[in-house]
Biotite code that builds the C-alpha atoms (Angstrom):
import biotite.structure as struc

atoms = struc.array([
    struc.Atom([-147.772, -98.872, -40.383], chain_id="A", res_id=1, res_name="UNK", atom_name="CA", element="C"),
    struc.Atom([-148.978, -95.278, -39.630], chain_id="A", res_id=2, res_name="UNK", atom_name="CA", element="C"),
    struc.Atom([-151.255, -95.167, -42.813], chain_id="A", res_id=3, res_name="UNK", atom_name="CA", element="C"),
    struc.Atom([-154.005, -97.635, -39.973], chain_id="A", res_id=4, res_name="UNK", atom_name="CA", element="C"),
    struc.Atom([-157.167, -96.163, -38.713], chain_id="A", res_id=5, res_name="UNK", atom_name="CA", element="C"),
    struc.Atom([-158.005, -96.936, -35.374], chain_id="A", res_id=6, res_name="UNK", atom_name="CA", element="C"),
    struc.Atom([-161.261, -99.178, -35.229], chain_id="A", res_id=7, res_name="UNK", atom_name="CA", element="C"),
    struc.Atom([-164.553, -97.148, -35.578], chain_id="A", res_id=8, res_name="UNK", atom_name="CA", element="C"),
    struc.Atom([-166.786, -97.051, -32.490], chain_id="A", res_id=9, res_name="UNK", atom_name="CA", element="C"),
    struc.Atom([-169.883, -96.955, -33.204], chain_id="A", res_id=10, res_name="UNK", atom_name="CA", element="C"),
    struc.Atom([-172.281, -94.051, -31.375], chain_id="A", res_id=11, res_name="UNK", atom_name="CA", element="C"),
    struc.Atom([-168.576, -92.702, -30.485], chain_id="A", res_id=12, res_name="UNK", atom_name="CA", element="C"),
    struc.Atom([-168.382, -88.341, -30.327], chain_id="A", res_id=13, res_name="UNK", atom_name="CA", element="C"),
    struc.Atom([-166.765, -89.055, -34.337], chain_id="A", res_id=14, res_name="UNK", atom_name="CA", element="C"),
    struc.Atom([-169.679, -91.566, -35.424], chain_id="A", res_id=15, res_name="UNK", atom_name="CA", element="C"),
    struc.Atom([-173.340, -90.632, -34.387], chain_id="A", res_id=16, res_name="UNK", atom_name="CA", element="C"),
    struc.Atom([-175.470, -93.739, -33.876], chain_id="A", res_id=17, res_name="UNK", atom_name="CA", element="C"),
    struc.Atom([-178.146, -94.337, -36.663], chain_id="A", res_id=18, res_name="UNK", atom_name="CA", element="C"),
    struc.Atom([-181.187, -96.413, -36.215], chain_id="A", res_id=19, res_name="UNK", atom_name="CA", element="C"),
    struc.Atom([-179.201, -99.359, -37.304], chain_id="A", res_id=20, res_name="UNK", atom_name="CA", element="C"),
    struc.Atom([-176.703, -98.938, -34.680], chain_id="A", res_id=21, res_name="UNK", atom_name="CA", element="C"),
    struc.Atom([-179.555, -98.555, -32.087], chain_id="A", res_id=22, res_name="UNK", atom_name="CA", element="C"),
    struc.Atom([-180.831, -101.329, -33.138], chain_id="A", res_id=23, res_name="UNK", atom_name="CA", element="C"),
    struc.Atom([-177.572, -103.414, -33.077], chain_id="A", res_id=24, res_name="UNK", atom_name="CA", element="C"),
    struc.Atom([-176.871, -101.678, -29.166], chain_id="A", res_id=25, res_name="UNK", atom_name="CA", element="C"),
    struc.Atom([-180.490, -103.076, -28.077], chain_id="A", res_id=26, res_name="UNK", atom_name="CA", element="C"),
    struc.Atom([-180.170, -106.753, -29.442], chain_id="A", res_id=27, res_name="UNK", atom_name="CA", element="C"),
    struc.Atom([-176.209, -106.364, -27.745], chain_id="A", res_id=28, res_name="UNK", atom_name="CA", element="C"),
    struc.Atom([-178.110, -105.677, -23.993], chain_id="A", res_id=29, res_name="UNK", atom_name="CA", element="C"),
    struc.Atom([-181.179, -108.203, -25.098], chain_id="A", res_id=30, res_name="UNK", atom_name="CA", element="C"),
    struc.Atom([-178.880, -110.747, -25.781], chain_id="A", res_id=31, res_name="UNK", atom_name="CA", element="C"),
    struc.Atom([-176.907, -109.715, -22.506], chain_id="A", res_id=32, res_name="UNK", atom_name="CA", element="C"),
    struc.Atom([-180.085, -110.466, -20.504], chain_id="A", res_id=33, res_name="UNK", atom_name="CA", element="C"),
    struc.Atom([-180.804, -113.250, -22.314], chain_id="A", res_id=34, res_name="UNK", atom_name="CA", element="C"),
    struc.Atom([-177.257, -114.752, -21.772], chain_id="A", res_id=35, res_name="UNK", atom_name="CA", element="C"),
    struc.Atom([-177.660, -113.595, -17.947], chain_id="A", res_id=36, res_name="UNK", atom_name="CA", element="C"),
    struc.Atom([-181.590, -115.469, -17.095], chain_id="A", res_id=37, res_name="UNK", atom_name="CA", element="C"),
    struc.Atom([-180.081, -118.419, -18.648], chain_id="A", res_id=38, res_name="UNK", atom_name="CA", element="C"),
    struc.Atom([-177.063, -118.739, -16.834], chain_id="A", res_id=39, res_name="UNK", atom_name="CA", element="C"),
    struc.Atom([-179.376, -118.494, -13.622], chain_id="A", res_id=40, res_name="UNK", atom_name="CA", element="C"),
    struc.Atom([-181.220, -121.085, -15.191], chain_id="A", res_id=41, res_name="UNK", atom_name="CA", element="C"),
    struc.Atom([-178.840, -123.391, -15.622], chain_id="A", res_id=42, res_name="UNK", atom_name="CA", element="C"),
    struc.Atom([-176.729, -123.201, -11.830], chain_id="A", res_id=43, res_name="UNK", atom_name="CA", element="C"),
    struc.Atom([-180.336, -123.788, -10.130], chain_id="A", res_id=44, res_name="UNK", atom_name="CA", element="C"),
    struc.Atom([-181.078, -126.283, -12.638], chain_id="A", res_id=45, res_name="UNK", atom_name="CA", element="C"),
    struc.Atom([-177.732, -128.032, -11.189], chain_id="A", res_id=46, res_name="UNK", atom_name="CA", element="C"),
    struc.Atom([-178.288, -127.159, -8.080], chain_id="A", res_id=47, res_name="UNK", atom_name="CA", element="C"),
    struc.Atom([-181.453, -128.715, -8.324], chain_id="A", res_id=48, res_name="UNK", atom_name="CA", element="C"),
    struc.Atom([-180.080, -132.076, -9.747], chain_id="A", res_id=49, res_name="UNK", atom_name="CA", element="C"),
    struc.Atom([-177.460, -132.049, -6.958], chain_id="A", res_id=50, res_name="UNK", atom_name="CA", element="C"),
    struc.Atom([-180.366, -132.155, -4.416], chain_id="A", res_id=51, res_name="UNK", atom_name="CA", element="C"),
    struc.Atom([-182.729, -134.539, -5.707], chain_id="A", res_id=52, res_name="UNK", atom_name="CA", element="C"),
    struc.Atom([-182.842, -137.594, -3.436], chain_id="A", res_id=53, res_name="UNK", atom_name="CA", element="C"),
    struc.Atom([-182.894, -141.115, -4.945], chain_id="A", res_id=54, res_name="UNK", atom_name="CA", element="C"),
    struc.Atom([-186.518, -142.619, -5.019], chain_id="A", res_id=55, res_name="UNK", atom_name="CA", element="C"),
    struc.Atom([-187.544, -146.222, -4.111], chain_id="A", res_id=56, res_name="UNK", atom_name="CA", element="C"),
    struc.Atom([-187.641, -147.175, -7.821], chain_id="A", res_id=57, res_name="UNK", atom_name="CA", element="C"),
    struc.Atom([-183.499, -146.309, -7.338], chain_id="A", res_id=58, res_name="UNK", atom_name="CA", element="C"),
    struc.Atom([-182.265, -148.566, -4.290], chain_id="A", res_id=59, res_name="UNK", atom_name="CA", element="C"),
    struc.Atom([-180.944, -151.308, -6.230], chain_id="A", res_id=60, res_name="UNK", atom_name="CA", element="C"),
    struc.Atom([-177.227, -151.730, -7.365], chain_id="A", res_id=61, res_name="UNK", atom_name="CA", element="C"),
    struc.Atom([-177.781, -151.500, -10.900], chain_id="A", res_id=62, res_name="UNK", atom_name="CA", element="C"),
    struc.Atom([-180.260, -148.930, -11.027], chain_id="A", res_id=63, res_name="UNK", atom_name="CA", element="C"),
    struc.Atom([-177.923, -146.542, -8.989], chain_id="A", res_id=64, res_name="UNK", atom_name="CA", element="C"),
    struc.Atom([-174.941, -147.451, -11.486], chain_id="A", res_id=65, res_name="UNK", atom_name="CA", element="C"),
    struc.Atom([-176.682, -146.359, -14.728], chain_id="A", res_id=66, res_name="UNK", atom_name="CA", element="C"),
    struc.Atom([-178.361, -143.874, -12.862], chain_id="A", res_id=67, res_name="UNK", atom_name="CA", element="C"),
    struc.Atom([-174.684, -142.487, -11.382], chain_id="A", res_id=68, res_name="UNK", atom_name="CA", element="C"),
    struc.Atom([-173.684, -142.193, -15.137], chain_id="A", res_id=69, res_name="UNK", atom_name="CA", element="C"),
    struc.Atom([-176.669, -140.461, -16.318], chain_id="A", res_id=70, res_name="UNK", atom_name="CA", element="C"),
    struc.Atom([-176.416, -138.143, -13.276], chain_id="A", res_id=71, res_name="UNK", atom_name="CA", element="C"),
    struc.Atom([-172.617, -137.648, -13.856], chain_id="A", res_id=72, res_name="UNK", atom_name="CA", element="C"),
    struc.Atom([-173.409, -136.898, -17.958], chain_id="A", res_id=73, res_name="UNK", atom_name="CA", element="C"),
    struc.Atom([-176.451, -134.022, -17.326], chain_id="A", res_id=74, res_name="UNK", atom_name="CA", element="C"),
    struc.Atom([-174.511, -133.016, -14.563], chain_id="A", res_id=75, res_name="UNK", atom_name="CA", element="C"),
    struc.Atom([-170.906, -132.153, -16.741], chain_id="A", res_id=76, res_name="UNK", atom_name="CA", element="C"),
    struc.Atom([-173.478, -131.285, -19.380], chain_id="A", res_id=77, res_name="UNK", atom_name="CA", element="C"),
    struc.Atom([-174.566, -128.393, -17.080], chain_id="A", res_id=78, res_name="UNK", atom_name="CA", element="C"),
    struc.Atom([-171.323, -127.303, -16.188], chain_id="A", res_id=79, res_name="UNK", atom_name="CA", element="C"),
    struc.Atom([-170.306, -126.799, -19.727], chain_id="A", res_id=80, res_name="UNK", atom_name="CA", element="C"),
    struc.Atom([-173.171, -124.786, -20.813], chain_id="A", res_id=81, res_name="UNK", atom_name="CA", element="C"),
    struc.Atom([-172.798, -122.266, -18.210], chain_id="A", res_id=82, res_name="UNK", atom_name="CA", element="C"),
    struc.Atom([-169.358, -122.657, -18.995], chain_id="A", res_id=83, res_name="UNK", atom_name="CA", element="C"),
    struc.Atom([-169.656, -121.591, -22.599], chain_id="A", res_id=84, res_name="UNK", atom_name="CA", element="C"),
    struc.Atom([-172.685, -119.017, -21.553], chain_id="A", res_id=85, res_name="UNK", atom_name="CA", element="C"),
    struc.Atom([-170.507, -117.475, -19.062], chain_id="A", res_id=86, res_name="UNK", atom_name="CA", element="C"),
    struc.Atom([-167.951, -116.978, -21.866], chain_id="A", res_id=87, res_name="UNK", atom_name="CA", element="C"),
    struc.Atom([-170.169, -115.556, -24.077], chain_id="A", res_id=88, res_name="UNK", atom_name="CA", element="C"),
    struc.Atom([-171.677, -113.018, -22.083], chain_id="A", res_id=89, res_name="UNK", atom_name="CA", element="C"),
    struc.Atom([-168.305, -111.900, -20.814], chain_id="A", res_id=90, res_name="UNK", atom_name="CA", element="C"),
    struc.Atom([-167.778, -111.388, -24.792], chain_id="A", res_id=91, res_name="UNK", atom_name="CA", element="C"),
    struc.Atom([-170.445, -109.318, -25.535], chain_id="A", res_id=92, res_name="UNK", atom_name="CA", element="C"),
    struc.Atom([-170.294, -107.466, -22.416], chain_id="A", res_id=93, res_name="UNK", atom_name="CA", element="C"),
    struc.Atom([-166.556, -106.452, -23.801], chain_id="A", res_id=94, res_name="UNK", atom_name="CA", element="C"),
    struc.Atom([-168.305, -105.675, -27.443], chain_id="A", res_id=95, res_name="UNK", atom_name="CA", element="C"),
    struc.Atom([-171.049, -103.619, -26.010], chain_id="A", res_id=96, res_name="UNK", atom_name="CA", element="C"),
    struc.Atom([-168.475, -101.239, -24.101], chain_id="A", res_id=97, res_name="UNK", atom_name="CA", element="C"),
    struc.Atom([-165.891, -101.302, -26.749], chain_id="A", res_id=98, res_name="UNK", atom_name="CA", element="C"),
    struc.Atom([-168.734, -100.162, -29.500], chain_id="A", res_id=99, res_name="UNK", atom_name="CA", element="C"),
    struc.Atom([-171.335, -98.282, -27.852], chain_id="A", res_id=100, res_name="UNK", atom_name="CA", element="C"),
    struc.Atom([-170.239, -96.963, -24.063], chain_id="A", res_id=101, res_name="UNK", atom_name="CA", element="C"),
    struc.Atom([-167.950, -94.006, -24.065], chain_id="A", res_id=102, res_name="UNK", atom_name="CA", element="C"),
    struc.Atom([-164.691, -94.642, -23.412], chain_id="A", res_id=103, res_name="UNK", atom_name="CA", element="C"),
])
């Protein structure tokens, strides 16, 4: 049990970064960003969907039922890509501290 190392951190005071590790610390915040923009994205692309008003074409009783179900689909659709964004990000958030960001 005592013979483990504890986990190397990477750009810690007892690992230096190289240019590898820089390079793996600037595609960790890119990707960040990236995860970030598209989670905006996607909430005012909802938002968006939630506000459109029907159009003429979309009075009738069976337009408005397949159109309910295609609303209800893109709009769960939504929900569980920002969903599995949000989850993401909070995951490399945690990986960006834990290897690069002083303790």
């Amino acid at each position: 049990m005592g013979d483990e190392k504890p986990a190397r951190r990477v750009g810690s005071a007892t690992a230096p970064q190289n240019s590898a590790d820089q390079d793996a610390e600037s595609k960790y915040r890119r990707e960040i960003r990236d995860l970030e923009l598209l989670i905006k994205i996607l909430k005012r692309k909802q938002e968006d969907l939630a506000e459109q008003p029907p159009t003429e074409e979309e009075t009738s009783e069976i337009t408005n039922a397949i159109d309910s179900g295609a609303y209800v689909s893109k709009e769960i659709e939504i929900g569980v890509q920002i969903r599995d964004m949000e989850k993401k990000l909070e995951s490399a958030k945690k990986r960006l501290q834990f290897l690069f960001e002083t303790p």
